[in-house]
C-alpha positions in Angstrom: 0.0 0.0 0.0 2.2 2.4 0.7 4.5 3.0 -2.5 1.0 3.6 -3.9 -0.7 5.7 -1.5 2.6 7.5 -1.8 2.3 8.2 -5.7 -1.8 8.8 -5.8 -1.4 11.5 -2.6 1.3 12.9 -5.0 -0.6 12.7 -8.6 -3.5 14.4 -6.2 -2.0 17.2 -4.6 -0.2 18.0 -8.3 -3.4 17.5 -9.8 -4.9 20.1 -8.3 -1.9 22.8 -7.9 -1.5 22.1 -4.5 2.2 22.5 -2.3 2.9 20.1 0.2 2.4 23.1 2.4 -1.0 24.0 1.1 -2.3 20.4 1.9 -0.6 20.3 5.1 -2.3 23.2 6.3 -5.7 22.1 5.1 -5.3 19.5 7.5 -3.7 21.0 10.3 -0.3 19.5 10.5 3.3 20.2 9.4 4.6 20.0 6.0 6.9 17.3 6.8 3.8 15.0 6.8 2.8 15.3 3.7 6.8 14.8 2.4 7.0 11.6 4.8 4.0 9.9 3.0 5.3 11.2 -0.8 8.9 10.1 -0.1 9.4 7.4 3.1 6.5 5.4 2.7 4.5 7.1 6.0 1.3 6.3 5.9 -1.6 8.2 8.0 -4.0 7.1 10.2 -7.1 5.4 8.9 -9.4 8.4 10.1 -7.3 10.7 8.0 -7.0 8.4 4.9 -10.8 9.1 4.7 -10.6 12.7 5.5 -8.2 12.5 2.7 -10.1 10.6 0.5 -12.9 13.2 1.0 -11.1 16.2 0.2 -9.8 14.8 -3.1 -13.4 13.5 -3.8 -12.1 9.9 -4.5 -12.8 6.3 -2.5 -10.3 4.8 -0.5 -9.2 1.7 -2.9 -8.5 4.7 -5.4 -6.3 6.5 -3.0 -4.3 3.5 -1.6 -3.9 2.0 -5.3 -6.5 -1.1 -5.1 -8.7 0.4 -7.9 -7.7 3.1 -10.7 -11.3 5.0 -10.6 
């Protein structure tokens, strides 16, 4: 999961024109999150997968690279 959770958080955020910073603050958190799940793997919580998940407007298998709608 995570190597693709990594690259769909990424392909999101560019997507829509968004820094790390941007996104991080939307949430409420540090920037260095957001680079932790793009480039070590991290992987949040499963509370904020969906809050995630939400914002982007996407499902959960699409997000963490089960499904590719």
């Amino acid at each position: 999961m995570r190597n693709k959770f990594a690259k769909r958080i990424k392909e999101l955020r560019l997507e829509r024109k968004l820094t790390q910073r941007e996104l991080s603050e939307y949430f409420g958190f540090d920037r260095s999150t957001v680079s932790d799940w793009e480039t070590r793997g991290r992987e949040p919580s499963f509370d904020l997968l969906i809050e995630i998940a939400n914002y982007f407007d996407v499902t959960l298998d699409y997000l963490l690279g089960k499904t590719d709608i």
